[in-house]
C-alpha positions in Angstrom: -20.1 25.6 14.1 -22.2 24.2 11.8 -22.8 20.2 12.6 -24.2 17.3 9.8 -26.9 14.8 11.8 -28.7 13.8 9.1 -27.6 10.4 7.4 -29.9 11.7 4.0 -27.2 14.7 3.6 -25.9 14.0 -0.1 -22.2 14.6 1.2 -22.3 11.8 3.8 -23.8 9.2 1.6 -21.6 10.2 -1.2 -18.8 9.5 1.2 -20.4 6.0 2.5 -20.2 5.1 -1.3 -16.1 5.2 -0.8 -16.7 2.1 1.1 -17.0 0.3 -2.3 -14.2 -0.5 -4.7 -15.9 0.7 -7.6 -17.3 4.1 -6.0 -13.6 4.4 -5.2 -12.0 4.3 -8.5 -14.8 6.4 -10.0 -14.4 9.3 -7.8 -10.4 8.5 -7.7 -10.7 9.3 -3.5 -10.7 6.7 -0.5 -11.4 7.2 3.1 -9.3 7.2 6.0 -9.3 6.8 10.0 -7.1 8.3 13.0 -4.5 10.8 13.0 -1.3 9.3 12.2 -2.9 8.2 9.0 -4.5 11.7 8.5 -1.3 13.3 9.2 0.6 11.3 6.6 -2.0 12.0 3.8 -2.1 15.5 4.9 2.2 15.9 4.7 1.7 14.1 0.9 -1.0 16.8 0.0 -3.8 14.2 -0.1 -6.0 15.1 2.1 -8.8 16.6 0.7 -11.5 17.1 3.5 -11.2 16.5 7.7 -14.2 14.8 8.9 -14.3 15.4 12.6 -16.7 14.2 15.0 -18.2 17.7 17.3 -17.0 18.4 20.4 -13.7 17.4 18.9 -10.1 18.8 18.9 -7.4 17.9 16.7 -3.8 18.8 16.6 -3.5 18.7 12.9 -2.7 21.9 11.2 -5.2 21.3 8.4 -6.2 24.7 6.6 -8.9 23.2 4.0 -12.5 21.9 4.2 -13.2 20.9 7.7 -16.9 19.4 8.2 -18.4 18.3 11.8 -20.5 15.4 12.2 -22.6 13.4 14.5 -21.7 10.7 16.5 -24.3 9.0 14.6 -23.2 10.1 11.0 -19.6 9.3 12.3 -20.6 5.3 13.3 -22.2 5.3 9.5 -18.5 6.5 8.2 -16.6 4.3 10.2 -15.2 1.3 8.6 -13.2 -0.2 11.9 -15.1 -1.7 15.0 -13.9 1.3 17.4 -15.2 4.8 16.5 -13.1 7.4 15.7 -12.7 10.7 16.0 -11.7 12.2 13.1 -11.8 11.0 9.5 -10.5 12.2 6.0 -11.4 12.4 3.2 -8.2 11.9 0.2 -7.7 12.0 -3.6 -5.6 9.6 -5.3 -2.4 10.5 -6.5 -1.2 9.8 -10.2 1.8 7.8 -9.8 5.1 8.3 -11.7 5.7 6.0 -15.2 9.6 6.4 -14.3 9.6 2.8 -12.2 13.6 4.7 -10.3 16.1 2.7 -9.0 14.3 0.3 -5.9 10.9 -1.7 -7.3 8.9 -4.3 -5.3 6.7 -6.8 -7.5 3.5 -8.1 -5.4 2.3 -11.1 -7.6 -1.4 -11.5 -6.6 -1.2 -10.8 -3.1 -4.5 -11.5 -0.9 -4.5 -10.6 2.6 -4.5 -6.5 2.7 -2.6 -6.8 6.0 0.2 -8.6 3.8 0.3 -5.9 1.1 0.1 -3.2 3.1 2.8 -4.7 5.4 5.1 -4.8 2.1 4.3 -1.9 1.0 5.6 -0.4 4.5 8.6 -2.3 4.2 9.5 -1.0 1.0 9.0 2.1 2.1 11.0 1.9 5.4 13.8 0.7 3.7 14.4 3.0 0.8 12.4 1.5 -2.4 10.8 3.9 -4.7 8.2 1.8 -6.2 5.6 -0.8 -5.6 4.0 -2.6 -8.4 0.7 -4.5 -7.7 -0.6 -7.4 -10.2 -4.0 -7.1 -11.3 -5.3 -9.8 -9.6 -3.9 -9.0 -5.9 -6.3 -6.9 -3.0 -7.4 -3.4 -4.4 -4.0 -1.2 -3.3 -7.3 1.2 -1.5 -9.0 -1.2 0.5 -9.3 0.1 4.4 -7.1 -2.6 5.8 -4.4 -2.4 2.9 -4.1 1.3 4.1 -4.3 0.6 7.7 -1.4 -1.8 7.5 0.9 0.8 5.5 0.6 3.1 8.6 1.0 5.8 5.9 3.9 4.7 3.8 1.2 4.6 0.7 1.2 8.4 0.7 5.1 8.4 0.4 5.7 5.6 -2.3 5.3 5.4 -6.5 2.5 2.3 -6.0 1.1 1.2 -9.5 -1.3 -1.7 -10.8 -0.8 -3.3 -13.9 0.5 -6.6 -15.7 3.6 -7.7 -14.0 5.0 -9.1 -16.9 4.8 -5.9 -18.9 6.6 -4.2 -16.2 9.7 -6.9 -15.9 10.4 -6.6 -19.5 10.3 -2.7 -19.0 12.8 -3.2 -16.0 15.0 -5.2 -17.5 15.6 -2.9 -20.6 16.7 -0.9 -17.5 19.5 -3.1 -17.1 18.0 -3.6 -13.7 18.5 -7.2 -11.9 15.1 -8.8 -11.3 15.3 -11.0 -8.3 12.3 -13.5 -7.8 11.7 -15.5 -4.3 11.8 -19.5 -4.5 12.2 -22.7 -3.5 14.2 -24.5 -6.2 17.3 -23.8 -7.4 17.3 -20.7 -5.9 20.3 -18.6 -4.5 20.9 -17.8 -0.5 19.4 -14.3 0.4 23.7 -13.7 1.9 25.1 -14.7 -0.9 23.7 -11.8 -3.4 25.4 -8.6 -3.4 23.1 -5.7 -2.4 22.9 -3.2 -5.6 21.7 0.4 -6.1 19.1 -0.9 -8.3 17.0 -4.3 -8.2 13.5 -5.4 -8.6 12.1 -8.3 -6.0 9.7 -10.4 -7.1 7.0 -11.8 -4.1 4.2 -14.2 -4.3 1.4 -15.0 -3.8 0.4 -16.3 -0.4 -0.5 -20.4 -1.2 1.3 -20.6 -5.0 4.4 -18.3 -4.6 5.4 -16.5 -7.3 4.0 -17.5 -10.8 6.2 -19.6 -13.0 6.0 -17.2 -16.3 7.6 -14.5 -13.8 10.4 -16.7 -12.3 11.1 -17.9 -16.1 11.5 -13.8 -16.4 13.4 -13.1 -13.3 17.4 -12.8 -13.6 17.8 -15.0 -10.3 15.8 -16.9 -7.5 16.5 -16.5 -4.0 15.4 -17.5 -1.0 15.9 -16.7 2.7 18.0 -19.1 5.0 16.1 -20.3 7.6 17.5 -23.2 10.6 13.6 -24.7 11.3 11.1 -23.6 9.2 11.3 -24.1 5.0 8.9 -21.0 4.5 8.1 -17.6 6.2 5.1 -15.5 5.6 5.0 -13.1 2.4 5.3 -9.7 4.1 7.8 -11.2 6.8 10.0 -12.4 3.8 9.5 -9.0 1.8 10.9 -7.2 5.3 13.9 -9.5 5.6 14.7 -8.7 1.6 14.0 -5.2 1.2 16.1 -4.8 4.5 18.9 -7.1 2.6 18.4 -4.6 -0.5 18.0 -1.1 1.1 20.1 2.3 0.1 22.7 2.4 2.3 
């Protein structure tokens, strides 16, 4: 079994370069940590290559490029505290144009652990689509995917200009539902559809006003204490509201 030590081998700093945004969307691949997370990728046909640290077993029924490394190399691949064991190596998918019948707008979402947290959501409860706004988290970033726990492999997510996309759902004749404060309609009070569009915002400004001015209706989540609830806890409780029964 042939084993990489050497941090100068083209392969491993080719794969170090994945740690950057732009390296990532050049090469159209991202890195990935842990088995659940491989095992997802691999079940999507993502996975590319298995990176495993020697002396190391693995469970996952992987038939394509397997390479052994170091401990060493594996602490330069790493991109959590804790070391693991096995790594991969995946290509991004080319989403679907067709936006189907469940779509979740992120407007300019921050915190990775908030959009990948929506984007599990969505997943978990039946939505087809995830659109991202330009100006949110890169979709690929290591915590974004962490947070997803793999529901990124399974979903139609897209980045582009949210207000293109509204217009495009709406000649759908599919209702565009936007998250607010002000005159604003109960989350209990809408009738869960087989197609809708949320709208969620970002995490200090909510969602932008030239979007709410496009959205069909504003709603909000009834709460007893609290006026407010944190982006990807609100996104749960709606998608949940929403999902295919």
């Amino acid at each position: 079994m042939e084993v990489i030590r050497s941090l100068k081998n083209e392969r491993i700093k080719n794969w170090c370069r994945l740690h950057e945004k732009k390296y990532r969307e050049k090469e159209q691949k991202f890195l990935i940590e842990n088995e659940h997370l491989l095992q997802e990728a691999l079940q999507a046909n993502q996975l590319e290559t298995l990176i495993l640290m020697e002396n190391t077993k693995t469970d996952l029924s992987f038939d394509g490029n397997r390479v052994y490394v170091s401990e060493e190399v594996m602490k330069k691949l790493k991109m959590n505290q804790s070391m693991p064991v096995c790594m991969g190596v995946v290509h991004m998918k080319k989403n679907e144009a067709e936006l189907k019948d469940k779509i979740l707008l992120c407007d300019d979402i921050q915190d990775p652990g908030n959009l990948g947290t929506m984007i599990r959501s969505a997943y978990c409860f039946g939505f087809d689509t995830v659109i991202v706004s330009n100006k949110s988290v890169d979709i690929y970033n290591e915590k974004v995917i962490r947070s997803t726990q793999g529901a990124l492999f399974h979903l139609n997510v897209i980045r582009g200009n949210l207000e293109d996309f509204i217009k495009k759902i709406k000649k759908e004749n599919i209702p565009v539902y936007a998250t607010a404060f002000q005159d604003a309609k109960g989350l209990e009070t809408m009738q869960p559809t087989h197609q809708v569009a949320l709208i969620f915002g970002n995490e200090g400004a909510g969602v932008s006003e030239k979007l709410l001015q496009l959205a069909d209706e504003k709603v909000f989540i009834e709460m007893s204490r609290f006026d407010s609830l944190n982006v990807a806890m609100a996104t749960t409780i709606c998608t949940y509201w929403f999902r295919k029964r």
